[in-house]
C-alpha positions in Angstrom: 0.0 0.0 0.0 2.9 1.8 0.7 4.3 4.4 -1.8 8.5 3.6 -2.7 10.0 6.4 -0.7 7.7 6.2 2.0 7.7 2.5 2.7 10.3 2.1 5.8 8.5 5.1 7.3 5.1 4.0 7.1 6.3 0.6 8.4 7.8 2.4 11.7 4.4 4.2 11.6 2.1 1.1 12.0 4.6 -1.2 14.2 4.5 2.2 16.9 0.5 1.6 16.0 0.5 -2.2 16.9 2.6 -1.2 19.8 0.1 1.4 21.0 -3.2 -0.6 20.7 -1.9 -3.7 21.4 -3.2 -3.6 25.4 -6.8 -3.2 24.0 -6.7 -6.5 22.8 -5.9 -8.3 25.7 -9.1 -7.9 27.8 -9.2 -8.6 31.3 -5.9 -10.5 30.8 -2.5 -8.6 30.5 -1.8 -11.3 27.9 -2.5 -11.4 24.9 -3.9 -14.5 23.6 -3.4 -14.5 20.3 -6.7 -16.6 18.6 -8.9 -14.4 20.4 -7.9 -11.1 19.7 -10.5 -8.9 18.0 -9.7 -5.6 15.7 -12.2 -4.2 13.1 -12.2 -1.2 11.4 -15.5 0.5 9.3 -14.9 3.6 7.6 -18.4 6.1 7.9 -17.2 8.7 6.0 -14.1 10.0 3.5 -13.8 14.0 3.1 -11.3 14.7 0.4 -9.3 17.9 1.8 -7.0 18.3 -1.7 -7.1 16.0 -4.4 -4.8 16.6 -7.3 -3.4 14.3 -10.3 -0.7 13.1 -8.3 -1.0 13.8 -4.5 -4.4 13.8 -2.4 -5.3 14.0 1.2 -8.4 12.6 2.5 -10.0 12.5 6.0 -11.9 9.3 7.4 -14.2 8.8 10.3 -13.8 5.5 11.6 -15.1 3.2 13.8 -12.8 0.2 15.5 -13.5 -2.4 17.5 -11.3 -4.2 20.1 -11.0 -6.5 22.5 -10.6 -10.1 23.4 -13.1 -13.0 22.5 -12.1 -14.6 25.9 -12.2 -13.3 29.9 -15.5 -11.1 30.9 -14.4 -7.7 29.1 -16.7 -7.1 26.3 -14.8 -6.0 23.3 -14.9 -1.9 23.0 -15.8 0.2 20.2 -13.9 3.7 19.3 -13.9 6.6 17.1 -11.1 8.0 15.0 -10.5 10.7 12.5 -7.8 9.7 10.3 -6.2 11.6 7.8 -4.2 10.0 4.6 -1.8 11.4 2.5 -1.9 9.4 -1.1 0.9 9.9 -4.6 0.4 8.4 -7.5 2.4 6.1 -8.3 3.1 3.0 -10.8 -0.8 3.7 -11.9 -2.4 3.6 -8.3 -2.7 4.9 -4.9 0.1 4.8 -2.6 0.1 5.6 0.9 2.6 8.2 1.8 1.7 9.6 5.1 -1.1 9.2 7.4 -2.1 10.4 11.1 -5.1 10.1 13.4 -6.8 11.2 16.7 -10.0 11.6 18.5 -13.0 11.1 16.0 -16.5 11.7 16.5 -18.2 9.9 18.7 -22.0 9.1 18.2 -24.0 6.9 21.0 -24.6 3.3 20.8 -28.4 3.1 20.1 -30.3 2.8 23.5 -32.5 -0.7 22.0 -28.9 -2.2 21.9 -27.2 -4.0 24.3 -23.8 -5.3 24.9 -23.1 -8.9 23.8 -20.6 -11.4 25.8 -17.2 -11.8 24.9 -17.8 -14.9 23.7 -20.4 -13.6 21.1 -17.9 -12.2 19.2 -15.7 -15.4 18.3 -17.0 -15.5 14.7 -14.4 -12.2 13.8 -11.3 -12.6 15.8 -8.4 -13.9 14.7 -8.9 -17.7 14.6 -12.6 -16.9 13.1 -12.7 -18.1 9.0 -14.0 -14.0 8.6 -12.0 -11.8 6.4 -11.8 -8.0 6.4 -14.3 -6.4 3.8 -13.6 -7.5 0.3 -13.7 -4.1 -2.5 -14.0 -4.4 -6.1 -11.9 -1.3 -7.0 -14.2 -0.9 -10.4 -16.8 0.8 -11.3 -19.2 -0.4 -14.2 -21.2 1.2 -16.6 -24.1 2.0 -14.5 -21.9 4.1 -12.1 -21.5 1.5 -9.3 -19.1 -1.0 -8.3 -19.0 -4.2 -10.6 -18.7 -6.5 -12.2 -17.8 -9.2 -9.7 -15.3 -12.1 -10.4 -17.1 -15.7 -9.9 -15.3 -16.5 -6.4 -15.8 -16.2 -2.9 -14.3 -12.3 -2.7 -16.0 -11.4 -5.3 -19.5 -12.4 -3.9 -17.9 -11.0 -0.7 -17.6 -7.7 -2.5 -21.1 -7.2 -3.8 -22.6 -8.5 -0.4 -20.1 -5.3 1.4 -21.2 -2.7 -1.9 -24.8 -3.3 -1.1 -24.7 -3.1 2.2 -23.0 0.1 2.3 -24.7 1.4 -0.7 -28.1 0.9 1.3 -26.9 2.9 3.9 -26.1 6.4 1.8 -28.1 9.4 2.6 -29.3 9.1 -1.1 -31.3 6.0 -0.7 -33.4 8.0 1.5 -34.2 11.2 -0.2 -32.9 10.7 -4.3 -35.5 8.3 -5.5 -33.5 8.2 -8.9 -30.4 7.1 -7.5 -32.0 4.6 -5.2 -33.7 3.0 -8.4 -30.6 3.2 -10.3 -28.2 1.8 -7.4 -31.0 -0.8 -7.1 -31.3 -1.9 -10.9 -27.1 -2.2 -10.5 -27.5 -4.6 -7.2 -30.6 -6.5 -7.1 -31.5 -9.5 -9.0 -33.5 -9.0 -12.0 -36.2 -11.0 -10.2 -36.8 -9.0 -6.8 -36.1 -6.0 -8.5 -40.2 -5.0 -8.7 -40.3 -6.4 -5.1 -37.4 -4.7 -3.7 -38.1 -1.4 -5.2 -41.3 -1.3 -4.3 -40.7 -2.2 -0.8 -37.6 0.3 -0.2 -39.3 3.2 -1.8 -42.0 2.6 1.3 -38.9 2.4 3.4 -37.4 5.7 2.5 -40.3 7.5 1.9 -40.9 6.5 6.2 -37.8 7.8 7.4 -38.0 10.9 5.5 -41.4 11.7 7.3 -40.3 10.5 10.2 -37.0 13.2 10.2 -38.8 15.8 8.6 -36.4 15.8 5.3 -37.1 17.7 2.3 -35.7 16.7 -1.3 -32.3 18.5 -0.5 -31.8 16.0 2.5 -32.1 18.4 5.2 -34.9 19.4 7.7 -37.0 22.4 8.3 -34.3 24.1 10.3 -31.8 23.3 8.3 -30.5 19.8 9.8 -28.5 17.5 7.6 -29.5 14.3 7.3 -26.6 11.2 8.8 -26.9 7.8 7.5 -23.7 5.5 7.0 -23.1 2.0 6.8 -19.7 0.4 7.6 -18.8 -2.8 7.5 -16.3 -4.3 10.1 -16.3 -7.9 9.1 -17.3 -10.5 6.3 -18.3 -14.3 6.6 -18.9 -16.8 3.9 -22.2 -19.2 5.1 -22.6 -20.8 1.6 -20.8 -20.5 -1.8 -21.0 -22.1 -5.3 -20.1 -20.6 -8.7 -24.1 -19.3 -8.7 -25.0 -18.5 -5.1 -23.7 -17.4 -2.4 -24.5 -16.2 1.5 -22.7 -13.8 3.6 -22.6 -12.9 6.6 -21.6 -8.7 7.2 -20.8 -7.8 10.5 -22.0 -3.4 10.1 -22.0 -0.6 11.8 -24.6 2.0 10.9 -24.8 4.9 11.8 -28.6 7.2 11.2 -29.7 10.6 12.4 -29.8 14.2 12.3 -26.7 16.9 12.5 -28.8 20.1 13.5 -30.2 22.0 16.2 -31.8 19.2 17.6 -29.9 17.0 20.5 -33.2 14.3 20.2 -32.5 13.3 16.5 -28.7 13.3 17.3 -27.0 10.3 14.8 -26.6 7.2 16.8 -24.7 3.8 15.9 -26.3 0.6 15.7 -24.0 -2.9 15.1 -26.3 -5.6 13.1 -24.8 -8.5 12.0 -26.9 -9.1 7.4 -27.3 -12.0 5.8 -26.9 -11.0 2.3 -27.8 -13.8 -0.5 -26.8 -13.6 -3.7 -27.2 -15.2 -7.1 -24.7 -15.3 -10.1 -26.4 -13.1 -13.4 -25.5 -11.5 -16.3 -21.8 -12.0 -15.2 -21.8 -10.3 -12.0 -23.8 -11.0 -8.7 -26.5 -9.7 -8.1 -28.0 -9.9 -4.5 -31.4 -11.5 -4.0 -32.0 -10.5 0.0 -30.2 -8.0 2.4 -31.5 -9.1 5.7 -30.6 -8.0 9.1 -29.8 -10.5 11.8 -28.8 -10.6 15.7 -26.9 -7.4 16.6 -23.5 -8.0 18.0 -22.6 -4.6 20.0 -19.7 -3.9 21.5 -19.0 -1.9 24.3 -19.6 1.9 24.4 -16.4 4.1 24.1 -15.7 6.0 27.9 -15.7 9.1 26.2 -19.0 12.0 25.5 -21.2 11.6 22.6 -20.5 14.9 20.2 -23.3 17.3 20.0 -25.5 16.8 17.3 -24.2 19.9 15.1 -20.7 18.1 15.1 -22.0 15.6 12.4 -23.0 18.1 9.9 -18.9 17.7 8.5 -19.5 14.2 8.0 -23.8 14.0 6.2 -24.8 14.4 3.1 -23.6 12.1 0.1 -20.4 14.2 -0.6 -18.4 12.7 2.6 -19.4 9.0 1.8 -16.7 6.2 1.6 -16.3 5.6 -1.3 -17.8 1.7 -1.8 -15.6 0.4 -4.9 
């Protein structure tokens, strides 16, 4: 990932990281047991601060979770801002430079409660889960794809959808919604599926008192963001596949008022998908049993904070 001259830097960089984070992993135990040590990172949002033809800087909000799968200390969940420095070089992205600190920190939805340690053995270290799995294309309709015929690649539609499903667009641009629907769903739940989100959206954009441009009354910006932490594979063959996303979304408000402030809710999808028209294409996105970590020991940020992160500029992008 690393760009030529910056390599042996970076790598002092993230050993010093390691080094720093490495007690989080341990739990109640001041050893670290290796097969059940738990880190996850979901990116919520990506604000480019200077993008040019060969050097750009962009800031993430992330989420991370870690912890230890064993001992009584539920795994804890944190909030960084991060901020990467990229060159171009040999015709990609390399990382040159990066640094982070304190990010946002949104509340842990009040209907979700903290799972066992134990509960969270499907994504540590000796779990078969992978870290999300990214197409890095983008098709003809404007959306990732196509997918290769393998397990990543099914991995990568299930994580596109998921995250796709959680842009601030889906909610309040009914002809991007259709359009990042046609480019997902299969051909034959397409009717269904449209029919059924457009009932969705049109729900929470009552519910938040959202006009057309995304933003209430008094001038609050919509918040909705998906990030996924961790992937699974239930079932695969060369035409269908299951996965399992461990998320993190986050949904709300930045405004005026503290009420609609944007809170974070972990959900573990099932996402099933079917081979077509030489991509995949999924079939069902449906949410399972939450696993939610910890809460972070530090204040929520006010609800005004989050405007820098809404609206569909800031959001990751999902390729």
């Amino acid at each position: 990932m690393a760009s030529q001259p910056a390599a042996k830097a970076m790598e002092k960089h993230a050993d010093r990281a390691a080094e720093r984070f490495a007690g989080d992993l341990g739990g109640t135990s001041t050893k670290i047991r290796r097969k059940h040590a738990l880190a996850r990172t979901g990116v919520f949002s990506a604000r480019p601060l200077a993008v040019s033809a060969d050097e750009a800087t962009v800031r993430l909000w992330t989420t991370t979770v870690r912890g230890s799968t064993a001992g009584s200390e539920v795994p804890k969940a944190a909030y960084q801002s991060v901020t990467v420095r990229l060159v171009w070089e040999r015709n990609d992205w390399k990382l040159s430079g990066s640094s982070s600190g304190p990010g946002l920190v949104a509340p842990i939805d009040a209907r979700q409660a903290s799972n066992s340690p134990g509960d969270f053995d499907s994504y540590d270290v000796s779990a078969e889960a992978e870290d999300p799995a990214l197409s890095g294309v983008i098709g003809s309709t404007g959306f990732p794809g196509p997918y290769a015929r393998s397990v990543r690649g099914a991995h990568g539609a299930a994580v596109n959808a998921a995250v796709l499903y959680g842009d601030p667009r889906f909610f309040v641009d009914g002809d991007w919604r259709h359009r990042m629907l046609k480019a997902t769903a299969a051909p034959d739940v397409l009717e269904a599926v449209t029919s059924e989100t457009d009932t969705t959206a049109e729900l929470v954009a009552e519910n938040r008192g959202l006009g057309a441009d995304g933003r209430t009354g008094d001038g609050g910006v919509l918040v909705t963001r998906t990030a996924v932490l961790g992937t699974r594979s239930i079932s695969y063959s060369g035409q269908a596949a299951t996965v399992e996303l461990w998320t993190a979304s986050v949904g709300g408000v930045a405004g005026d008022d503290e009420s609609q402030r944007p809170q974070v809710a972990f959900l573990r999808m099932t996402v099933d998908l079917v081979r077509t028209a030489g991509t995949w294409k999924t079939t069902s996105v449906t949410p399972a049993d939450p696993l939610v970590p910890a809460p972070p020991n530090t204040e929520a940020a006010p609800a005004e904070r989050f405007a820098e992160v809404g609206g569909a500029g800031n959001a990751p992008s999902s390729a």
